[in-house]
Backbone as numpy.savetxt, mean C-alpha at the origin, in Angstrom:
# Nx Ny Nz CAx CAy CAz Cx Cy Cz
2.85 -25.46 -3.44 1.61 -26.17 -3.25 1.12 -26.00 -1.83
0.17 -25.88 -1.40 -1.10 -25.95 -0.46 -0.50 -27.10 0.20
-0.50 -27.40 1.20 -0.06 -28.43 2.34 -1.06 -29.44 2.25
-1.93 -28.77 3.15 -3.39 -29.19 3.25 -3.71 -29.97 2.08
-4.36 -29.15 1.18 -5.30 -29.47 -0.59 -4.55 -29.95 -1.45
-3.22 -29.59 -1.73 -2.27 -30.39 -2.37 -2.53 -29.21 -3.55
-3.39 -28.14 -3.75 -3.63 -27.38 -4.81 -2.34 -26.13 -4.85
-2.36 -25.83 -5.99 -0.97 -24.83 -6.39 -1.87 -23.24 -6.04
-0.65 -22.27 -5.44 -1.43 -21.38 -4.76 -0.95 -20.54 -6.15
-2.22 -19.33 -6.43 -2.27 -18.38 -7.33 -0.72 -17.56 -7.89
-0.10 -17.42 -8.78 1.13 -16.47 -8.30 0.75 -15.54 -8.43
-0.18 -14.92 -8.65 -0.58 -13.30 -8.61 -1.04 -13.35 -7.51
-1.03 -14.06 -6.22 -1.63 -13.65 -5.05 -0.04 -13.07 -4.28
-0.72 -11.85 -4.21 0.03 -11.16 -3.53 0.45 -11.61 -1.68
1.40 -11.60 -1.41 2.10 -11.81 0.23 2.37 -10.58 0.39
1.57 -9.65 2.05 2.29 -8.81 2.31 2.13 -8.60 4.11
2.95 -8.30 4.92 2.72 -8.04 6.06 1.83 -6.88 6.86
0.99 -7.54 8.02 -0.31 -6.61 8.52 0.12 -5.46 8.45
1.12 -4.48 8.84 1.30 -3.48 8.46 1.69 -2.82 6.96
1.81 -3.58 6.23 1.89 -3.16 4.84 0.36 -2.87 4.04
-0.76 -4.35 4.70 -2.16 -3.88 4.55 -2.85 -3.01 5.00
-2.23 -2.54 6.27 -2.82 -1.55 7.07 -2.85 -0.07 6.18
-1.60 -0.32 5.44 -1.29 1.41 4.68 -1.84 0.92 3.36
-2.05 0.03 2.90 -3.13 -0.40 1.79 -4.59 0.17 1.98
-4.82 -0.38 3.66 -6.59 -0.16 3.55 -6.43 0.93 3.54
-5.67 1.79 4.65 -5.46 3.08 4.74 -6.06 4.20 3.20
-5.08 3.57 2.18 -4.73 4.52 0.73 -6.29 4.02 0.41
-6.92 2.82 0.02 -8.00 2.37 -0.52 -8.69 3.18 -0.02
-9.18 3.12 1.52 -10.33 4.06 2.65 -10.60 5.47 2.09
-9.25 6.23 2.28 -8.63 7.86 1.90 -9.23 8.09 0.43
-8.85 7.17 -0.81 -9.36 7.61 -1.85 -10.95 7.16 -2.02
-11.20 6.45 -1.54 -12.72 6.55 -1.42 -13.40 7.41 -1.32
-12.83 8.07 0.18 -13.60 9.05 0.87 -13.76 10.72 -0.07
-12.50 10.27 0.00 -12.20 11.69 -0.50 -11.77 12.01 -2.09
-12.22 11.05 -2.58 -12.11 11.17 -4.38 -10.31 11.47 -4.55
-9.74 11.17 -4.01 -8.08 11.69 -4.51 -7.26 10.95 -3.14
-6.18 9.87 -3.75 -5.26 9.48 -2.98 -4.58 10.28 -1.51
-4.35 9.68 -0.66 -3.79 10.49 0.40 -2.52 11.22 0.01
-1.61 11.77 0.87 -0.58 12.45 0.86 0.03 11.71 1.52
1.41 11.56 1.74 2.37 11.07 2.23 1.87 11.75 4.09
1.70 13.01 3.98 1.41 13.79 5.28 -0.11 13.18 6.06
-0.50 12.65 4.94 -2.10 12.21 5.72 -1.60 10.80 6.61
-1.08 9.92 5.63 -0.48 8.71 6.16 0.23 9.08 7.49
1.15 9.85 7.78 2.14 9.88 8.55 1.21 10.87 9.79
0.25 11.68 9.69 -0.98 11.74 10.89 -1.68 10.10 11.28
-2.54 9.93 10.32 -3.22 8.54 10.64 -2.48 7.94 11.35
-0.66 7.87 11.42 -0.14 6.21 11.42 0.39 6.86 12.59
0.98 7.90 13.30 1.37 8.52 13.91 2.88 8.31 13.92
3.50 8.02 12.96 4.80 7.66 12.24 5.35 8.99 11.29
7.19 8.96 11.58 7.73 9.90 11.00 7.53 10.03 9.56
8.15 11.05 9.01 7.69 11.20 7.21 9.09 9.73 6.54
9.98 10.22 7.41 10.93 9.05 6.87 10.34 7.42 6.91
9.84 7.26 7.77 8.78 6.03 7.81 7.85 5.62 6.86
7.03 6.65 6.72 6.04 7.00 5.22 6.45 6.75 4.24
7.39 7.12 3.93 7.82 7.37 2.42 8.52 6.22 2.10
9.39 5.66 3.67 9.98 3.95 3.26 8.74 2.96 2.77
7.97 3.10 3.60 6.65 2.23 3.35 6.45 2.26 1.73
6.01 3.32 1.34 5.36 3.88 0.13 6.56 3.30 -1.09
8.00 3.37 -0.90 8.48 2.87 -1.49 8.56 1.31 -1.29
7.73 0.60 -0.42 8.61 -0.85 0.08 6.88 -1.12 -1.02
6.07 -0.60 -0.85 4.81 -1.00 -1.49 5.18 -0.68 -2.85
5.62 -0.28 -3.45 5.60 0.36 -4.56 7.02 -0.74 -5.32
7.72 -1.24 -4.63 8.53 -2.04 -5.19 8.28 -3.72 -5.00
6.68 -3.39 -4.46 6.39 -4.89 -4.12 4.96 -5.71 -5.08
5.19 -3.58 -6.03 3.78 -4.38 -6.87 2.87 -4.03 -6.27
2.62 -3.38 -5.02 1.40 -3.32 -4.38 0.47 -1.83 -5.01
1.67 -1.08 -5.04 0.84 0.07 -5.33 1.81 1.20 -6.56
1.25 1.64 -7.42 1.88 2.47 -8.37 2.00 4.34 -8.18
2.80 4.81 -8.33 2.82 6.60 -8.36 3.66 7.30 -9.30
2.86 7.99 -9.59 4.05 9.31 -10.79 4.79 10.05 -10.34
6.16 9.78 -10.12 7.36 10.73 -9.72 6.95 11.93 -10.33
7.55 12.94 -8.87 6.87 14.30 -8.91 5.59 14.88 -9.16
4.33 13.88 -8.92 3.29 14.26 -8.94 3.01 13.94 -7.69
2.27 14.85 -6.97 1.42 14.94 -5.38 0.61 14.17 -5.78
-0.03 13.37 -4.78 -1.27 12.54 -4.30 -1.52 11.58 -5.61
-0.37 10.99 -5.84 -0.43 9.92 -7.47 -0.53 8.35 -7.23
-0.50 8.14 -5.75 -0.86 6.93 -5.59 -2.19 6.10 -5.74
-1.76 4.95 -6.29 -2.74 3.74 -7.51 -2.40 2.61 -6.72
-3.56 1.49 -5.91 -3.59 0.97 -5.81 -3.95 -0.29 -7.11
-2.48 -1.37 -6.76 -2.69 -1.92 -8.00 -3.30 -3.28 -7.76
């Protein structure tokens, strides 16, 4: 419950930390722009972070519900 309002908070509202949204807006921005999800390699330019970094992320989102991808398919990331 809400402290404040005393109201029960959503459970589909997602909790995630500023840098976890950051590679959210990031993926949202990228497929906008460019009609097709980023690459693991686009992320890891933008963020100026190693590929091992990237790919932890991508899995920490991906096991948090945040975002979906098809093993062994390039650029398969689904914001969910």
């Amino acid at each position: 419950m809400n402290r404040k309002s005393g109201a029960a908070r959503s459970p589909s509202a997602q909790r995630f930390t500023v840098k976890q949204g950051q590679y959210l807006a990031f993926i949202y921005t990228y497929s906008h722009m460019f009609r097709r999800p980023p690459a693991e390699t686009d992320m890891q330019r933008h963020f100026e972070v190693s590929p091992p970094s990237v790919h932890q992320m991508v899995l920490t989102l991906e096991r948090n519900g945040l975002i979906r991808r098809q093993p062994g398919v390039a650029r398969s990331i689904q914001i969910l």
